[in-house]
N, C-alpha and C positions, 0 to 999 in steps of 0.2 A: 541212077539206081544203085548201083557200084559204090557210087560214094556215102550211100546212106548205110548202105550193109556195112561197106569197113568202119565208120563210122561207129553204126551198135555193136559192133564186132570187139573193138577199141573200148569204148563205154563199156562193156560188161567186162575187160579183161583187166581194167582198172578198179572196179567195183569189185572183182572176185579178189584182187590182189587187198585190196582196203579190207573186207573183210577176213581173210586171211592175217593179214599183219595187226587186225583189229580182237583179231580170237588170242591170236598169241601171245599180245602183249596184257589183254585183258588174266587168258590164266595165269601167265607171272606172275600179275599182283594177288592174283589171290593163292599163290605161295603162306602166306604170312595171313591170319586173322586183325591185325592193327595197321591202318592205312590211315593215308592223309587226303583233305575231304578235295587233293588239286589233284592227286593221282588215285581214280576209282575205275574198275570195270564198268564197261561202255553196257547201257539196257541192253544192245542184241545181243553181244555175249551171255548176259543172263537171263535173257527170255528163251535162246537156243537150250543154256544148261536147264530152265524149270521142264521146257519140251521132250527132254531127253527123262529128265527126273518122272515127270506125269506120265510118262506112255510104260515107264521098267519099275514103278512101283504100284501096289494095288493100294487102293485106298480102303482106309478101316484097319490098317494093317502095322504092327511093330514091327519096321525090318533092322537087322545087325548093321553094325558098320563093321570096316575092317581097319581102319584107321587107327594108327596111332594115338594122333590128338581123339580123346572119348569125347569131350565139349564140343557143343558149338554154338560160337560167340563173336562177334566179328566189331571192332571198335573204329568209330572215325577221329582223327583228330584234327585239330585246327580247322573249325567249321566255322562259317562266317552266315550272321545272316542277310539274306538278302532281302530288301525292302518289298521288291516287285513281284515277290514269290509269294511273302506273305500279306499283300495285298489281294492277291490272288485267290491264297487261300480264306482270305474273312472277305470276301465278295461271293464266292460259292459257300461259303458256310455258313450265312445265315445273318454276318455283321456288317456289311456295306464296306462296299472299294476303301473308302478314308477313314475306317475304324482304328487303322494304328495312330492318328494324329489326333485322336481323340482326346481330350485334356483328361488323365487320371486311369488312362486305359492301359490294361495288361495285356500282353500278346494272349491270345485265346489258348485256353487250355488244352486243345486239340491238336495243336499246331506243330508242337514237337515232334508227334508219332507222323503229322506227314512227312518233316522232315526226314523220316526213317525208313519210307519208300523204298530206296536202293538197298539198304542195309537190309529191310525185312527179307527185297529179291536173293539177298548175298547169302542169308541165314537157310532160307528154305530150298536153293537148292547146291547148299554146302553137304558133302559125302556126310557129312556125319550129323545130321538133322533125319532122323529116324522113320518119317514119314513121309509119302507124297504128299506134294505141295499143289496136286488140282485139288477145287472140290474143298478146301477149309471151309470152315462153318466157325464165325465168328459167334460164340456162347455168351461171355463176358466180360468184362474188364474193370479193373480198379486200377484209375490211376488218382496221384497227389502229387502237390508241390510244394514241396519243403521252404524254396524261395519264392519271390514274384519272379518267374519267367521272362522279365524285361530283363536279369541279369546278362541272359544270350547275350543282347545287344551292345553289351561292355565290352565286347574282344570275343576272341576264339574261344567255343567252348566244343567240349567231345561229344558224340552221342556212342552206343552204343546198344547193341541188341544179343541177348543168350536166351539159352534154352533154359529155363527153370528143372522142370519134371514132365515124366510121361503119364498118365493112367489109361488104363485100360476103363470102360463105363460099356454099357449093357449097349450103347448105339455106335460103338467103335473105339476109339480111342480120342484121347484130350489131349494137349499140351501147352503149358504156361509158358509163355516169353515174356521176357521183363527188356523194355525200352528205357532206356535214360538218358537223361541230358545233363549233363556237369558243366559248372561255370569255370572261366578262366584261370578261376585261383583254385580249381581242384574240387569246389561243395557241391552237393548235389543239390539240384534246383527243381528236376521233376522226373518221376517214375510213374511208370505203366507196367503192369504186368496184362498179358491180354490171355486169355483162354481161347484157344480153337479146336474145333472139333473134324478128325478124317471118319467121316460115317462107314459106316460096315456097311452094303448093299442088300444085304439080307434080311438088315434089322430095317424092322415097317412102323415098330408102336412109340419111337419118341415125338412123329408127329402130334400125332392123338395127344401124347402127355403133355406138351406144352400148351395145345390149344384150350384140355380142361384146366391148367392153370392160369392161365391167360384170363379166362374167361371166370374165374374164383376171383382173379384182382380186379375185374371191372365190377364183380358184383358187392366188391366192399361196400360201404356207408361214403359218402361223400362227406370230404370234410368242409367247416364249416369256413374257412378262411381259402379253400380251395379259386383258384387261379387259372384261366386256358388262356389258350391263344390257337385262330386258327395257322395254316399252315398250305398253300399249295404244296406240291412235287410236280416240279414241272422236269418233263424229256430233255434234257439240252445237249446239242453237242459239249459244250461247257463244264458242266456238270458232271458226265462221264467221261472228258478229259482227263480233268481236274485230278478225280478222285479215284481213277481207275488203277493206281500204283496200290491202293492204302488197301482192294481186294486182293483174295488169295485165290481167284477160283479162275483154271485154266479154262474154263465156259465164258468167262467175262471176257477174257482176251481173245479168243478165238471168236467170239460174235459180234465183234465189235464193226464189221460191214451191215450185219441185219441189224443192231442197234441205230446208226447212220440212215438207213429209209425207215425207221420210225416205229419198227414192234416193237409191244409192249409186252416182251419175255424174260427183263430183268427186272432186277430189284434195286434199290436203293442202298450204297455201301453202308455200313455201321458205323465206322467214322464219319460219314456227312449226319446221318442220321442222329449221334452223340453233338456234334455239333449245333447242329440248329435248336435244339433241345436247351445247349448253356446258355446259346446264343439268344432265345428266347427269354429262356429267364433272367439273364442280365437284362433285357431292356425293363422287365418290371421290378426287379430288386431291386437292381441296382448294382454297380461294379464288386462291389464288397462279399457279396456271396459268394464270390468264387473263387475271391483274391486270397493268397498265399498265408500261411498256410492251412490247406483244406483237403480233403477226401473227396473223389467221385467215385461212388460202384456202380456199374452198371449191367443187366442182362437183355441179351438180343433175343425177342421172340419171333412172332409170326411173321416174315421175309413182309417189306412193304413193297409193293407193284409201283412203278412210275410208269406214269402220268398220274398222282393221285393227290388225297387233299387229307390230311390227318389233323387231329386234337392234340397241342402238347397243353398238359395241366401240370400242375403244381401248386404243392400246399406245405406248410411248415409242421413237420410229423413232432408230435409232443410225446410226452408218454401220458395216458390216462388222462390224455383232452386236458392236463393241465399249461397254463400259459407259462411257468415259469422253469419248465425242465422237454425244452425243447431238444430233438436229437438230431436236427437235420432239417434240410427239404427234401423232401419224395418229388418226383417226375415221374411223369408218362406220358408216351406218344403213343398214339390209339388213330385206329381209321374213322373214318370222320363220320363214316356210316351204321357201321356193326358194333364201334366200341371195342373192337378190337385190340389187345395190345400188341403193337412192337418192339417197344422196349422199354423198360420200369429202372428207376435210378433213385441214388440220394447223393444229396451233398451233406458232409458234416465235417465241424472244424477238428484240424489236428491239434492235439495238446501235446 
C-alpha cells in the first residue's frame, strides 16, 4: 500500500513539474506574435489562458487593453502539411478518407481555417483581443482563393490570423478576423475573413429577427434548376473530436464529458456545417465550381441540433431568371423537417 502511495505521490510530482516547465516555456514563446509551426504553445497552456480570459471578461462587452502592441495578430511560419491530418479532415467533412488522391482534386476549401485551430486559440485569448472568448457566435464568413490551395503542398507556407475591426450591433458586439494562407514564394492563396459575435445577456430580440428572416428565405419561389441532397448529422465521438478546436464556445469545451454519454445539447460547428455544404455540391457539379479563383459568403442561422438530418440545395442564381448572366450558386442547408434555415451561401467566380 506504501508503495502505491509513493508511487502517485512521484506521478503527480512529475506531472506538476511537466506542467510547470510546460506553462513557462509555452508564455516565452508567445513573447513575440511570429513563430514557427515546430515551436508553438502547447493546447493546455491555451485552454488554461482562454479559462482565465472567459471567467475576467463579461461577454457583449468592449474591454481596453493596456498593451503596447494595440494589434492582435499572431503569424506561423514554415508550415508543412500533413497528409493524415488532412485526411482527417475530408473524412469528417463530408468528402471520404481518399478524397486527396482523387485525380483532379483541390484540397477543400475549408481546410485552411482548420489548420488555424491553434492560431484562432493564440488570437483569442491574446491581452489584446478585446473580448471574451466564451460564448462566440459564428455570424458569417467570406472566404476566396486566389490560388488552387494545392499550392500548400509545394513547401512551407505561412498561415496567419488578425483582428480586422470591432462593432458594436443592437445584440452585442461583432468582430472580423481575417485567416490566411500564403505559398512558399510569399502569394497569397486563400483568405477568410470570419464574423463572430460576444452577445449582450440582456439583449432577447436577435433570436426572433433571424428566425423571421430565415423563414422569408424558405418562403422564396423555388428555382427551377434547383438541386438537394439529403444529409444525416450523426453524434460522433469523431466528429466533435475533429472539429472541436474550429469552435469558440467555452460551453463546448467544458461539456464535452455530457457530450461522451450521448445529450443532445449541442449544435453542429459552422465550419463542419460550411463544409458538407461545398462538399456536397462538388459531388454534383463538379470540382470546378469551387476551384481557384472563386468567392464563398456565407451566414450562420438557426444553431443545427445533432443527431439530426438536414436539406442542403442548391441552384445557379441568374439575374432576372436569364440563362446567360449568371452570378453565382446560392446554397442552403435547411432542417429536413421545418425548412428551416441554418445557413444560406454563394459561390461566385473572382475576376
Amino acid at each position: 500500500m506504501g508503495n502505491v502511495q509513493s508511487y502517485g505521490v512521484a506521478s503527480l510530482a512529475v506531472c506538476s513539474v511537466y506542467l510547470v516547465v510546460d506553462i513557462y516555456c509555452s508564455h516565452k514563446l508567445l513573447k513575440t506574435n511570429v513563430l514557427t509551426s515546430d515551436k508553438l504553445p502547447s493546447f493546455s497552456y491555451l485552454y488554461i489562458k482562454y479559462l482565465f480570459r472567459a471567467l475576467t471578461r463579461r461577454t457583449g462587452h468592449l474591454h481596453t487593453t493596456k498593451s503596447k502592441r494595440n494589434e492582435a495578430v499572431y503569424t506561423i511560419l514554415k508550415c508543412r502539411l500533413e497528409t493524415l491530418v488532412l485526411r482527417r479532415f475530408c473524412s469528417a467533412g463530408g468528402y471520404g478518407w481518399d478524397y486527396p488522391d482523387t485525380e483532379h482534386s483541390d484540397i477543400p476549401l475549408c481546410f485552411p481555417e482548420f489548420l488555424c485551430g491553434r492560431l484562432m486559440l493564440m488570437l483569442l485569448t491574446d491581452e489584446n483581443f478585446r473580448l471574451s472568448p466564451a460564448g462566440l457566435v459564428r455570424v458569417c464568413q467570406s472566404l476566396k482563393t486566389l490560388q488552387p490551395i494545392d499550392e500548400l503542398k509545394k513547401g512551407p507556407f505561412t498561415l496567419q490570423v488578425r483582428v480586422l475591426v470591432y462593432r458594436q450591433v443592437d445584440a452585442g458586439v461583432e468582430v472580423d478576423i481575417c485567416l490566411s494562407a500564403t505559398s512558399r514564394s510569399g502569394c497569397p492563396v486563400w483568405e477568410s475573413v470570419l464574423t463572430l459575435l460576444s452577445k449582450n445577456k440582456l439583449h432577447r430580440a436577435s433570436r426572433g429577427l433571424t428566425k423571421t428572416h430565415s423563414e422569408s428565405q424558405c418562403d422564396e419561389p423555388v428555382p427551377e434548376n434547383m438541386k438537394q441532397g439529403e444529409l444525416r448529422v450523426p453524434w460522433s465521438p469523431r466528429l466533435q473530436c475533429v472539429w472541436s478546436l474550429s469552435d469558440c464556445s467555452l460551453y463546448r469545451l467544458l461539456s464535452l464529458p455530457a457530450r461522451l454519454f450521448g445529450r443532445r445539447s449541442h449544435t453542429a460547428p459552422g465550419l463542419w456545417m460550411l463544409s458538407v455544404c461545398l462538399a456536397e455540391i462538388e459531388k454534383h457539379k463538379g470540382v470546378e465550381v469551387i476551384t481557384a479563383p472563386v468567392n464563398v459568403t456565407a451566414r450562420f442561422e438557426e444553431p443545427l441540433l445533432v443527431p439530426g438530418k438536414v436539406v442542403i440545395r442548391f441552384w445557379e442564381k441568374t439575374e432576372n431568371g436569364g440563362q446567360s448572366s449568371a452570378q453565382g450558386l446560392s446554397f442552403h442547408m435547411q432542417q429536413h423537417e421545418t425548412n428551416r434555415s441554418h445557413l444560406v451561401g454563394l459561390i461566385s467566380r473572382l475576376t
